[in-house]
C-alpha positions as CSV (number, residue, x, y, z in Angstrom):
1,X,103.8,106.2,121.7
2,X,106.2,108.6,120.0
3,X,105.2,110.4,117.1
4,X,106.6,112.9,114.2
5,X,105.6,114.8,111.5
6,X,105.1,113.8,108.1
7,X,104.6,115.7,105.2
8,X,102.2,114.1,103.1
9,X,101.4,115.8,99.6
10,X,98.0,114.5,98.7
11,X,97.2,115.4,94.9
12,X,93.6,114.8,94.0
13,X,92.9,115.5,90.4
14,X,89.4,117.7,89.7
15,X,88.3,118.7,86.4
16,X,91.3,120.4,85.1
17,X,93.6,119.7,88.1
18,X,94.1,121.2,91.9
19,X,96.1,120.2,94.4
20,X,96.1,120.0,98.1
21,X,98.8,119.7,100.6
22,X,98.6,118.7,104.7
23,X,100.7,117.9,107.8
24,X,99.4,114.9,109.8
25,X,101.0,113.5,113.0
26,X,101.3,109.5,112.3
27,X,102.7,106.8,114.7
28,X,106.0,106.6,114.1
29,X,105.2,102.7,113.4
30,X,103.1,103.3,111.0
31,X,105.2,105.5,108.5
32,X,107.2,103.1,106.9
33,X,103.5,101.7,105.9
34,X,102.6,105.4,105.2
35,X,105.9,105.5,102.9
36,X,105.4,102.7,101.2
37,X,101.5,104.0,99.9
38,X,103.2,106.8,98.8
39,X,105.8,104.6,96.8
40,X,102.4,102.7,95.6
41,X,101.6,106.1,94.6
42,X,104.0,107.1,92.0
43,X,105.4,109.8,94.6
44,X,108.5,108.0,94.7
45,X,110.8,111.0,95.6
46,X,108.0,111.3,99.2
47,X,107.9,107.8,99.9
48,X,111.9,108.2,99.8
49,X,111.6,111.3,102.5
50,X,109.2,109.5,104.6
51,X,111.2,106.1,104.6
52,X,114.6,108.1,105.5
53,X,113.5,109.9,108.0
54,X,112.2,106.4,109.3
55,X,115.4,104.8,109.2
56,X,116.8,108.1,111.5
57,X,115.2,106.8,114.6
58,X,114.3,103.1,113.5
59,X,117.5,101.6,111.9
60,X,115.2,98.6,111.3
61,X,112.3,99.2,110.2
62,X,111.7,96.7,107.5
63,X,109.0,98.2,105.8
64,X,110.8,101.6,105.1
65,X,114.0,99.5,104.2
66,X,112.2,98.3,101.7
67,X,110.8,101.0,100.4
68,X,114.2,102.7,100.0
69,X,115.5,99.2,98.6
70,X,112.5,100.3,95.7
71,X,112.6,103.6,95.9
72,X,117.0,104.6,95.9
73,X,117.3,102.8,92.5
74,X,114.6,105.0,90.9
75,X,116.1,108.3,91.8
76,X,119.5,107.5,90.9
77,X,121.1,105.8,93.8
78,X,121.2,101.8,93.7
79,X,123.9,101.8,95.9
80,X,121.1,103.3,98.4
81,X,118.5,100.8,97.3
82,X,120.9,97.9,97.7
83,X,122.3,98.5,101.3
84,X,118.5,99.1,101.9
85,X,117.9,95.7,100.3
86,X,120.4,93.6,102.2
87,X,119.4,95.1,105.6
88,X,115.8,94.2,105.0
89,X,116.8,90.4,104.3
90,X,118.6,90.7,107.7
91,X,115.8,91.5,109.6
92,X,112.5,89.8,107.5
93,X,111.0,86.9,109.3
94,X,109.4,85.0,106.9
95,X,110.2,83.2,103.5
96,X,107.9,86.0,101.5
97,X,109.4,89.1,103.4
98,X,112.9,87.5,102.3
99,X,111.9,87.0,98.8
100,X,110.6,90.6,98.5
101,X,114.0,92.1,100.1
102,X,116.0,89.3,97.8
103,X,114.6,90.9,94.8
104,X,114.8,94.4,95.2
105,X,118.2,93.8,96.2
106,X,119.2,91.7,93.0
107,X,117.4,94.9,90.8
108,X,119.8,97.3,92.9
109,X,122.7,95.5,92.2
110,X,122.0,95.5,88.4
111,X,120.8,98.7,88.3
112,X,124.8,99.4,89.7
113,X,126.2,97.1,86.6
114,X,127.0,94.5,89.5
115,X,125.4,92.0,87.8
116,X,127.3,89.2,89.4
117,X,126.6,90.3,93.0
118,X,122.2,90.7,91.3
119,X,123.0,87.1,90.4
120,X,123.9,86.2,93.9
121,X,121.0,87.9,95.3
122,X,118.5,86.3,92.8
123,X,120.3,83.4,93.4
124,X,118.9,83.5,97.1
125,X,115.6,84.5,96.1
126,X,115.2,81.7,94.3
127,X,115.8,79.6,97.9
128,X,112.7,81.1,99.5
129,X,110.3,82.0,96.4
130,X,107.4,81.7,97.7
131,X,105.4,79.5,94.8
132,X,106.5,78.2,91.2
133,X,105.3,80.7,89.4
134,X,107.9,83.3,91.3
135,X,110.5,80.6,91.2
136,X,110.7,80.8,87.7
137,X,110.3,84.4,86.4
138,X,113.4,84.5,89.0
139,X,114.9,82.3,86.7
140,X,114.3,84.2,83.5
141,X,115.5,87.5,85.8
142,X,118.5,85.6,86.3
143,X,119.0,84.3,82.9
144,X,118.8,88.2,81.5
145,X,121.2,89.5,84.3
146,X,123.5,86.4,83.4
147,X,123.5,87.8,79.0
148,X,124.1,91.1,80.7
149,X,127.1,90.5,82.8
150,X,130.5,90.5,80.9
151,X,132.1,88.4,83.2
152,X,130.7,84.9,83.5
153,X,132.1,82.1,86.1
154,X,131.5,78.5,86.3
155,X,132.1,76.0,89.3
156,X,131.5,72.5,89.0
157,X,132.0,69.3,90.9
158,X,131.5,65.7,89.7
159,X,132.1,62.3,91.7
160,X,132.1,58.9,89.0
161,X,132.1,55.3,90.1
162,X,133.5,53.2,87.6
163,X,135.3,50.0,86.8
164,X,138.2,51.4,84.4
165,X,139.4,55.1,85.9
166,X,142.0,54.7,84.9
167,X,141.5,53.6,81.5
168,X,143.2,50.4,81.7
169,X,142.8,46.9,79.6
170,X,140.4,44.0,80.1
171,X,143.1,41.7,80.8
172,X,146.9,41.3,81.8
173,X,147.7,39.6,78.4
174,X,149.9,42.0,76.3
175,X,150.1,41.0,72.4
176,X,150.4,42.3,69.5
177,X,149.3,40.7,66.5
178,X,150.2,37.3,67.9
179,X,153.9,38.5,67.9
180,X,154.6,39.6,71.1
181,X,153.4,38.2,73.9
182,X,153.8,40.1,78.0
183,X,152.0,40.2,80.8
184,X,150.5,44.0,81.6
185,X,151.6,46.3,84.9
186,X,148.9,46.8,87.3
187,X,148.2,50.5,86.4
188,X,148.4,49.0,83.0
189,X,145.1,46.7,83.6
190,X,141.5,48.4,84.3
191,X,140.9,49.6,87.8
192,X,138.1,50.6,89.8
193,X,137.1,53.0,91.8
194,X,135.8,56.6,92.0
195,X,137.2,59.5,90.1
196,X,136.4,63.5,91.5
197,X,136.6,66.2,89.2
198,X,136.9,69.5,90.0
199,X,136.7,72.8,88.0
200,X,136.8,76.7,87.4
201,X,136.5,78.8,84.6
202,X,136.0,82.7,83.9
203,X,135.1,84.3,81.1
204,X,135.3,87.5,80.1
205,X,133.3,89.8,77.2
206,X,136.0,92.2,76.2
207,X,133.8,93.8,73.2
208,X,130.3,93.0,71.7
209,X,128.8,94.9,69.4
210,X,125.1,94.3,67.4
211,X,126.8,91.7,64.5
212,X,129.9,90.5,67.3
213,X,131.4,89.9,70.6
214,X,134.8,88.5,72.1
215,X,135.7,86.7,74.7
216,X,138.8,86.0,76.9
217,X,138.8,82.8,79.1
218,X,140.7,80.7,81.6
219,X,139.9,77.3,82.7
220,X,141.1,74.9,85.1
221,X,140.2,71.4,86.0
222,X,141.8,69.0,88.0
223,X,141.1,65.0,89.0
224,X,141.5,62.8,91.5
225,X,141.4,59.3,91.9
226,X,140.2,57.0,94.8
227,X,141.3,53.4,93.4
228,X,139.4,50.1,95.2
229,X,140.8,47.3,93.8
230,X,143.0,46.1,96.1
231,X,146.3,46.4,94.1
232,X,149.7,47.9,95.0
233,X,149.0,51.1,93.0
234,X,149.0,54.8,94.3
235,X,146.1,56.8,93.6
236,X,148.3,59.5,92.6
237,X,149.5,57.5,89.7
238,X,146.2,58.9,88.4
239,X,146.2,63.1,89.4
240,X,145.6,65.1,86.3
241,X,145.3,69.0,86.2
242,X,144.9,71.2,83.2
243,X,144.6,74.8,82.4
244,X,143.7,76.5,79.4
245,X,144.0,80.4,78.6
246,X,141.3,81.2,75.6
247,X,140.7,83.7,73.5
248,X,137.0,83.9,70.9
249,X,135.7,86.0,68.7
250,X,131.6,85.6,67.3
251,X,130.0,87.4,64.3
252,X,127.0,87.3,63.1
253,X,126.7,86.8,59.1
254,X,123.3,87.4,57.0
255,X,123.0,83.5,57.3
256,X,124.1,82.0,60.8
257,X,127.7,82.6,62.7
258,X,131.2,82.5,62.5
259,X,133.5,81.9,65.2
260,X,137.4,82.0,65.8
261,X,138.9,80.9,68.6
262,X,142.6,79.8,70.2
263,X,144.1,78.6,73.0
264,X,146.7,77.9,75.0
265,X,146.8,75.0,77.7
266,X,149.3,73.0,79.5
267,X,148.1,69.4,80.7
268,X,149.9,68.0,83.8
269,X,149.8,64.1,84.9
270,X,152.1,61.9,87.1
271,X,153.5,58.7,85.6
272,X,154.7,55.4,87.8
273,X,158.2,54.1,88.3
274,X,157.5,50.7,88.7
275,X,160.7,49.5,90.6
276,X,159.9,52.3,93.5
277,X,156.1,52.2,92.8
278,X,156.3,56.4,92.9
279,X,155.4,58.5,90.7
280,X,156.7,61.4,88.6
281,X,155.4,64.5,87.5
282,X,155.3,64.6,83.4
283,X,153.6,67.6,81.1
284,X,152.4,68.6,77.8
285,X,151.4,72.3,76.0
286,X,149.0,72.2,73.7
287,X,148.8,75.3,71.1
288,X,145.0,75.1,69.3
289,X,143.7,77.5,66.5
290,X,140.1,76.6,65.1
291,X,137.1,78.4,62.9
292,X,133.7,76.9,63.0
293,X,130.5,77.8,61.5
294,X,126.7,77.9,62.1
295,X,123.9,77.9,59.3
296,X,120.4,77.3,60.2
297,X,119.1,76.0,57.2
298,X,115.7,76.5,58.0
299,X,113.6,77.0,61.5
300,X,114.2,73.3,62.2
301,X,117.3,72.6,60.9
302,X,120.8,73.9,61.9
303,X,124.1,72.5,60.2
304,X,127.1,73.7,61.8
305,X,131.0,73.1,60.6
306,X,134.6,73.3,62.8
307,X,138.1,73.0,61.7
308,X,141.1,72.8,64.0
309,X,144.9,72.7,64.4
310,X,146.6,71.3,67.6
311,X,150.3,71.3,68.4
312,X,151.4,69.3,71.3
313,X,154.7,69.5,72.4
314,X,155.6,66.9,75.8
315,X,158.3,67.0,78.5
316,X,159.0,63.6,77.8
317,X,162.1,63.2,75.2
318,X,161.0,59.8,74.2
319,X,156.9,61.5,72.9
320,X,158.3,65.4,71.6
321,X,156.1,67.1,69.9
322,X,152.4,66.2,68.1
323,X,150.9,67.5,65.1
324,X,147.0,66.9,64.7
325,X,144.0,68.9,62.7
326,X,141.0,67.9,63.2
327,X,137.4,69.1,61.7
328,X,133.6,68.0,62.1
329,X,130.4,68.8,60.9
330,X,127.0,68.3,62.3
331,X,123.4,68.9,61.3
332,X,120.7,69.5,64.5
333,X,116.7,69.0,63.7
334,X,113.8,70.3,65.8
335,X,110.7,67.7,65.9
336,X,107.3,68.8,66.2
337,X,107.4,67.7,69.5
338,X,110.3,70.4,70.0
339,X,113.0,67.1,71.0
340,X,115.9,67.7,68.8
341,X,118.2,64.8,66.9
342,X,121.4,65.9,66.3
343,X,124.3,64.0,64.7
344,X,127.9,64.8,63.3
345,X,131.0,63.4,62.0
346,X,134.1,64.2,63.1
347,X,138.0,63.4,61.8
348,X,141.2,63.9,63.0
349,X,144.9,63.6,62.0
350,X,148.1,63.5,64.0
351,X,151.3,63.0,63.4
352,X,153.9,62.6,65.9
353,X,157.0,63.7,65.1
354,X,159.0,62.1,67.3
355,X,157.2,59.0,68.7
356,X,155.1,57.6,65.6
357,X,152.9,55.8,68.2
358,X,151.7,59.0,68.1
359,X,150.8,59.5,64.9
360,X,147.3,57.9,64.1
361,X,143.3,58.9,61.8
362,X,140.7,58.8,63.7
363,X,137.1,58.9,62.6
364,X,134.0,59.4,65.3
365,X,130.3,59.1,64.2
366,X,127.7,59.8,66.7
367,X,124.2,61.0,67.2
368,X,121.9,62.7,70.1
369,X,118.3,62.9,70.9
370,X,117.1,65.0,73.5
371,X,113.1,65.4,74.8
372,X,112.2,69.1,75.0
373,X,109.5,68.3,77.9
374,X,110.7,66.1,81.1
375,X,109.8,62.6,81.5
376,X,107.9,62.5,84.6
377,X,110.4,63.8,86.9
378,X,113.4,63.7,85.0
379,X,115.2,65.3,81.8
380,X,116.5,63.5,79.1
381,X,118.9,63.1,76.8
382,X,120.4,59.5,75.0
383,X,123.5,59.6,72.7
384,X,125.8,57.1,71.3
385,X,128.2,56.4,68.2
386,X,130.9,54.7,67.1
387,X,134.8,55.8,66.5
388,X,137.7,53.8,64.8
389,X,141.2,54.8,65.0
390,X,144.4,54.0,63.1
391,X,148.0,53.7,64.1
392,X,149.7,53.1,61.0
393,X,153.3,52.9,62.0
394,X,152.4,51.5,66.1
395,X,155.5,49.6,67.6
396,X,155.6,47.8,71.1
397,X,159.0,47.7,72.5
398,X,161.8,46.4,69.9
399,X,159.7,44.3,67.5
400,X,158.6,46.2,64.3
401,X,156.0,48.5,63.2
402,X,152.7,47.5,62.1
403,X,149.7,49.1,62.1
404,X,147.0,49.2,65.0
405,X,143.5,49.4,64.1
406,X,141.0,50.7,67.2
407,X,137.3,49.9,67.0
408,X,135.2,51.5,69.2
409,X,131.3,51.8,70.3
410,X,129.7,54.1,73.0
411,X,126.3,55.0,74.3
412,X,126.0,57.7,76.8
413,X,122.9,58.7,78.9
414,X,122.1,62.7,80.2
415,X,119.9,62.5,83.3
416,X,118.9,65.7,85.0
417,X,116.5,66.5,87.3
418,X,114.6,70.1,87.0
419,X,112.2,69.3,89.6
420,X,115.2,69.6,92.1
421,X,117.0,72.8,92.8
422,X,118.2,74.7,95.3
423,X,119.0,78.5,94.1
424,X,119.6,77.8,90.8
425,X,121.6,74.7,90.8
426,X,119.9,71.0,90.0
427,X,122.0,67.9,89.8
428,X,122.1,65.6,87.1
429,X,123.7,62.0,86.1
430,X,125.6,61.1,83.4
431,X,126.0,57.4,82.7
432,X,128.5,56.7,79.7
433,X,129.6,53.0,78.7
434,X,132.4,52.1,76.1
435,X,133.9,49.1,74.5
436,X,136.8,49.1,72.6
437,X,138.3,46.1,70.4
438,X,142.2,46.4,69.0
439,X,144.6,44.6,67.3
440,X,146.4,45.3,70.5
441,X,145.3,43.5,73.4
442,X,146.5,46.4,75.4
443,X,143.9,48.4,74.1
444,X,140.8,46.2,74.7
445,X,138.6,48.1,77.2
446,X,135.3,48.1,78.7
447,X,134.2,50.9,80.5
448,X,130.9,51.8,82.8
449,X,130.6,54.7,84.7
450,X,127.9,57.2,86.5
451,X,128.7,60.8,87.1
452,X,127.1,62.9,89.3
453,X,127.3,66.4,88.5
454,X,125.9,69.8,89.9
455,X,125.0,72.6,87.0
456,X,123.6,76.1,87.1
457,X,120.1,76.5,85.6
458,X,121.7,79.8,84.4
């Protein structure tokens, strides 16, 4: 068996102090065990010696990996520590071995101000932590490297079944008031099938001080539809794709938040050309400044405010531009149970200055409740309210303007379950159902749909 020398500084502490030092010849197996007491130790600066010299003749030695992947980051060199780290993951055998290297790999990378590559590594940590307890101070690790990191990304995925995705009417009947009568198009008349969502977004913190932060922010979500009725309708009739370019501020007042935000989006769709049954790409810009505000009343109780201005300008001549301010306000209460109740009231007003089917009020009402602790296996949250909207000056075709009155009543169901995750991410269902009644038969609707939807637990 080969061996080396190691120089092992022993310090024994009598009465006032002394110290001892000796060279022992260890198995060169063993020193990577002999480093890592050393590291237990507090002579982190040995245990770094010991481990290196290791590595010289044993590229793979796991245990003095790891004690580099500990030892680096201390000293001053987390890049060190992390290439230490990753190399240890690549050779442990078991689930604990990984767990250990996942860690000290994740605390490198933070140590570096990489906190999205710590993420990743916590992120596969939490794939093979070893009981529940670890699994979830992972978690919280995660969640503090997550407030840390200016740069925050999003990915998310959701596939709904439903029997209107395309937001059609009940029937094929077209009248309006009992004045016009028409039978519907087919992309006109609900539709089922499945509709997959796809999105991105980035965030970044460009300044946060103790009383404020901003943010900048791009976002982009796009949707396909899979129609299975059998009608003569393309699926593409229904592509949407939408991006949005953000900009927030946040300060902190003596009593609760401010916030200021705008935006700029453009929203892309296709519509239908009946006689050729293709379809054609169409657009709109929206423009959107808003201010809302946060007040916790008390240590229950948090009441909390928006107001908003939209401009919409389409590519279609015939729509032009829209006009539309909106503001809400909302009050959130914390049981003793810790399940909250929320509610809030929100209004809108557009005009359209070109196409005054367009312009329309709009009034929503709706409340939450939301159980702290899970339901046997399952998180849960119920919500539901009721929204009318007004088209005072809506025209079909050539026959003259009257006014449209939309009555509308949702409930909406937030199913996720915590008891199912694979590093970091745990699926959940949404199941939303909506009726809406009109003055325009066109407009009467019933829809039911479940979405299933992956989310980050950080």
């Amino acid at each position: 068996m080969r061996r080396f020398q190691v120089l092992a500084v022993v310090i024994a502490l009598w009465g006032a102090g002394a110290a001892a030092q000796e060279t022992t010849a260890v198995p060169l197996d063993q020193a990577g065990q002999i480093a890592a007491q050393a590291l237990l130790a507090g002579e982190v600066e040995l245990a770094l010696q010991i481990a290196e010299a290791v590595l010289a003749q044993l590229p793979d030695d796991r245990d003095a990996l790891i004690v580099v992947a500990a030892a680096a980051p201390r000293v001053g060199d987390p890049a060190r520590g992390r290439s230490a780290g990753t190399q240890a993951w690549r050779v442990s055998e078991t689930d604990a071995q990984k767990y250990e290297a996942a860690r000290l790999t994740a605390l490198a990378a933070a140590n570096e101000e990489r906190f999205t590559l710590s993420t990743f590594w916590l992120r596969r940590a939490l794939t093979v932590a070893p009981n529940e307890e670890q699994r979830a101070q992972t978690i919280r690790d995660a969640r503090s490297v997550t407030r840390r990191n200016p740069w925050s990304t999003r990915l998310s995925f959701s596939l709904v079944p439903s029997n209107n995705v395309n937001g059609g009417a009940d029937s094929d009947d077209c009248t309006d008031a009992g004045i016009f009568n028409c039978s519907l198009s087919e992309d006109a008349v609900a539709l089922a099938g499945w509709r997959a969502s796809l999105g991105f977004s980035a965030q970044y913190r460009l300044q946060e001080a103790q009383d404020s932060r901003t943010f900048v922010g791009l976002q982009y979500q796009t949707t396909r539809v899979r129609i299975t009725d059998d009608v003569d309708v393309p699926d593409e009739a229904f592509t949407t794709s939408n991006y949005t370019l953000s900009l927030r501020h946040d300060r902190a007042l003596t009593n609760g938040t401010l916030g200021l935000n705008a935006s700029r989006g453009r929203f892309e769709y296709r519509s239908l050309i009946s006689s050729t049954n293709t379809t054609e790409a169409e657009e709109y810009d929206i423009w959107r400044l808003g201010i809302d505000r946060r007040i916790p009343i008390n240590d229950r109780t948090l009441l909390s405010g928006s107001l908003g201005r939209e401009w919409l300008e389409y590519s279609v001549s015939g729509i032009g531009e829209v006009d539309r301010r909106r503001a809400s306000i909302g009050l959130t209460y914390a049981l003793d149970s810790r399940d909250r109740l929320s509610g809030s009231i929100a209004v809108s007003d557009s005009v359209g200055e070109t196409n005054k089917n367009y312009t329309s009020q709009d009034i929503t009402i709706s409340a939450t409740y939301s159980w702290a602790e899970p339901i046997g296996p399952i998180s849960l949250s119920l919500g539901g309210g009721l929204r009318w909207n007004e088209f005072p000056e809506y025209r079909i075709g050539f026959t003259p303007a009257d006014k449209r009155n939309d009555r509308t009543m949702f409930v909406n169901a937030n199913i996720g379950f915590p008891r199912v995750s694979y590093a970091g991410f745990t699926p959940s269902l949404r199941i939303d159902a909506s009726q809406t009644e009109s003055d325009v038969s066109r407009f009467d609707r019933t829809t039911l749909s479940a979405g299933f939807t992956i989310s980050s637990q950080f």
